[in-house]
Steps between C-alpha positions, in 0.01 A plus 500: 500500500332855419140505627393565118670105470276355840181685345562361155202286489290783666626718220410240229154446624482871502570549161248215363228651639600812331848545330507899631442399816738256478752827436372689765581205762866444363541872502411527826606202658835640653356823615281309737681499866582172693341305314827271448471449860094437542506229243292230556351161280210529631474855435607509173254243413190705654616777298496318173162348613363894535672584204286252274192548714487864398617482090221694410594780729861484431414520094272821571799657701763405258317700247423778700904497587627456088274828443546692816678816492678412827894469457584055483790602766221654729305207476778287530739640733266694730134340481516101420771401763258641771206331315674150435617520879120533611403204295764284571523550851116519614342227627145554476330463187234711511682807507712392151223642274593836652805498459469451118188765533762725607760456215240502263367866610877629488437488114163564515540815627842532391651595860831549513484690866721184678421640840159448505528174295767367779241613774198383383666119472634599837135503645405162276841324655375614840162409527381170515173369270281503788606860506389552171192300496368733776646834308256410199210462699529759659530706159232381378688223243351156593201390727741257638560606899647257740256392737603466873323400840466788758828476737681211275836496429380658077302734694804651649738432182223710342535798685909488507460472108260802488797710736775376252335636242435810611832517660620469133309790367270294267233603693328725788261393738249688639543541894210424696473601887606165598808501291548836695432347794774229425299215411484299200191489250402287208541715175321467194485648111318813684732567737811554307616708215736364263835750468617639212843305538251163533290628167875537282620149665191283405506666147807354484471168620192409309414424140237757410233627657444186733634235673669219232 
């Protein structure tokens, strides 16, 4: 059995929501790696359930792919397998909406650079939402910060986040004499300077000019 045969009723559900995307999944179906081996019930089923959650989004990007000047065996051969990977295979939620932010924008601004594409869902495959959830307060996005009690267990998951980050290039933080020192300190929106590389990745992962 081909995996284009175990994703059949993915493929149909695919296409009712949108009869192009419907192409684009069967197209790209056996360009996606493993995923003969990964196959799961239970993940198949989440995966439909996202798939009809987000219809309206899927619609918008099935346009934006039937009038794109990007090549159908780019998108299909090279793009969507790494995309349909991410969404089949993550588990949290939260970050789906990015993923599709991200497929949408390939049209959008009609990249066909792979490299950066294939890094930039790199970075969203790496980080967790907590991750991200920190990353747009820090830019400014959302008033919503985690809140944490001096010396708990969030406070310190706080400041490892803030490192990772950094770490990653999305952003630079501004070194205090305590950090020079050695010692950790709280950060906030003040002390750190969103990177260039973090600027390009959250215009990509977002719908917009804002958080969707």
């Amino acid at each position: 059995m081909t995996d284009k045969e175990i994703f059949n009723e993915v493929i149909q559900e695919g296409g009712m929501i949108n009869p192009y995307f419907g192409q684009i999944l069967e197209n790209g179906i056996d360009f996606v790696p493993y995923i003969g081996k990964l196959v799961q019930t239970v993940k198949i089923n989440r995966l439909i359930r996202r798939f009809k959650e987000r219809d309206k989004k899927i619609n918008f990007i099935s346009d934006l792919a039937a009038d794109s000047v990007l090549s159908s065996e780019y998108i299909s051969q090279r793009i969507f397998p790494i995309i349909f990977s991410d969404l089949f295979e993550e588990h949290e939620d939260a970050k789906i909406n990015l993923i599709f932010n991200g497929f949408e924008n390939i049209f959008i601004e009609q990249n066909s650079n792979e490299s950066v594409i294939i890094n930039f869902y790199d970075m969203l495959r790496s980080l967790r939402y907590l991750d991200l959830k920190r990353l747009f307060y820090l830019a400014g996005l959302t008033e919503e910060t985690i809140t944490f009690v001096q010396g708990s267990d969030v406070h310190g998951l706080i400041r490892n986040i803030d490192r990772r980050l950094e770490n990653n290039g999305l952003l630079n933080i501004k070194k205090t004499l305590k950090d020079i020192g050695g010692s950790d300190s709280d950060k906030d929106r003040k002390d750190v300077e969103i990177s260039l590389y973090g600027k390009k990745f959250l215009k990509f992962i977002l719908e917009g000019d804002g958080l969707q």
